[in-house]
N, C-alpha and C positions, 0 to 999 in steps of 0.2 A: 858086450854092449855097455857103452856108457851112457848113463840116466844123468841128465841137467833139468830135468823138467816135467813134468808129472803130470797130465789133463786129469782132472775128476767131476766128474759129471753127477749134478745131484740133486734126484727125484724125492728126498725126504725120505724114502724107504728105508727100514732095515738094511736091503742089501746094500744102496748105497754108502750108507754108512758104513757097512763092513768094509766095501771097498774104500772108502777114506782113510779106516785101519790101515787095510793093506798097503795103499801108498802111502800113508808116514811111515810107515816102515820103511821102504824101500827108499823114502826123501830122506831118510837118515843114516842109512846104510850107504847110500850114494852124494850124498850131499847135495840133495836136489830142492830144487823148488815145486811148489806145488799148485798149482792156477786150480781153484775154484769154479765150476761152471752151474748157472741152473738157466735152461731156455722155457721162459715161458709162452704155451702154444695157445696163441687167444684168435678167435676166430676174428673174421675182418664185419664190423658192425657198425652202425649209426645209431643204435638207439640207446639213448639217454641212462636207459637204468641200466644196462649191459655193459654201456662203456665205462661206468664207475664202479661196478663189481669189477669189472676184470683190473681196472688200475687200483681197486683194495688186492686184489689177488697178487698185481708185479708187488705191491709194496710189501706183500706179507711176506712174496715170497724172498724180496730184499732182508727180510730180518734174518728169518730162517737161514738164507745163508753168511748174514754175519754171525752167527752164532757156531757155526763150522767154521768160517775164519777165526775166529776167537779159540776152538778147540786148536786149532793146527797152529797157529802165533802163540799157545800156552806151551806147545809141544816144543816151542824153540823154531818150528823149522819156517822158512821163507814163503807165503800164502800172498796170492792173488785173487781176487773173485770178479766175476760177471754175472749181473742175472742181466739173460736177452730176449729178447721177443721174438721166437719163428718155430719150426718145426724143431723139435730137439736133434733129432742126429742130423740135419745138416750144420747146426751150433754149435754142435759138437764137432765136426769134421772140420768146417771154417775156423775156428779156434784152437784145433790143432794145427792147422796150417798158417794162422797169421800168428799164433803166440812159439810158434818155434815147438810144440810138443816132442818129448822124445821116444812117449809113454802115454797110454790114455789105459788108466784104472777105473773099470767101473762094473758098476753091478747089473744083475739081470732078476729076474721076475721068475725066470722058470718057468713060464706059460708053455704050455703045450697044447694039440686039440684046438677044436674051435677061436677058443680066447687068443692065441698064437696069430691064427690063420684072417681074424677080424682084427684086432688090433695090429699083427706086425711087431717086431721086435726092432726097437733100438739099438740095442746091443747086437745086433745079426746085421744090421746095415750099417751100423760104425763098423763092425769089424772088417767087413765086403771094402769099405768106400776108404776109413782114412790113412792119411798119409804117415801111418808111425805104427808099429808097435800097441795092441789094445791085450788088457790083460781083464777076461772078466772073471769078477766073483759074484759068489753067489752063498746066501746063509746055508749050513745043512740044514737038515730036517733036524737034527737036535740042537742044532742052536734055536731053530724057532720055535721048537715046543720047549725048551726052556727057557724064553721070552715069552710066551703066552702065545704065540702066531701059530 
């Protein structure tokens, strides 16, 4: 398999960031580039106070991800970023298919149980739906209990 192109999808978690790790590795092992992704899921509203929290919300979460392009542009390697507005795995899945992906690295949560069954997993319907190659990680349990998680 040749890698030109790396999707990273990213919730601010821990594991997303491990999974960030994991593709510059693999951006630099293959000489790839890396597309930045964060979808943000704002519910559809008219009221006044709602719709200025959630556009403080796009903007913060515009920082947050230039600050991961900043880690990935330190590392030398080629970074793109998107933050979008919709459900995440279909922003996810759309942006592997309009940005060419060859590769989608990302992380999961590990929900199991209830929390699993009410929520739903992102990473279980990226991997079911897109159109490439999805590689997930996930922190062990000792990297989080040596992080404090």
């Amino acid at each position: 398999m040749h890698i030109q192109h790396i999707l990273v999808p990213m919730d601010f978690s821990p594991d997303a960031e491990q999974a960030l790790e994991s593709a510059m590795a693999l951006a630099r092992q293959f000489q790839a580039r890396i597309t930045l992704l964060h979808a943000v899921h704002l519910p559809v509203t008219t009221e006044v106070s709602l719709t200025a929290y959630f556009s403080e919300m796009q903007a913060s979460a515009q920082r947050g991800m230039e600050t991961y392009q900043k880690q990935v542009t330190d590392a030398g390697l080629p970074v793109d970023m998107f933050v979008l507005v919709g459900v995440p795995f279909r922003k996810i899945i759309e942006t592997a298919a309009n940005e060419g992906a060859d590769l989608i690295v990302m992380g999961t949560h590990g929900r199991t149980g209830v929390p699993h069954l009410m929520l739903g997993s992102v990473a279980e319907r990226v991997v079911r739906l897109a159109p490439c190659p999805v590689l997930v990680t996930r922190k062990t349990h000792a990297d989080a209990t040596t992080q404090g998680g």
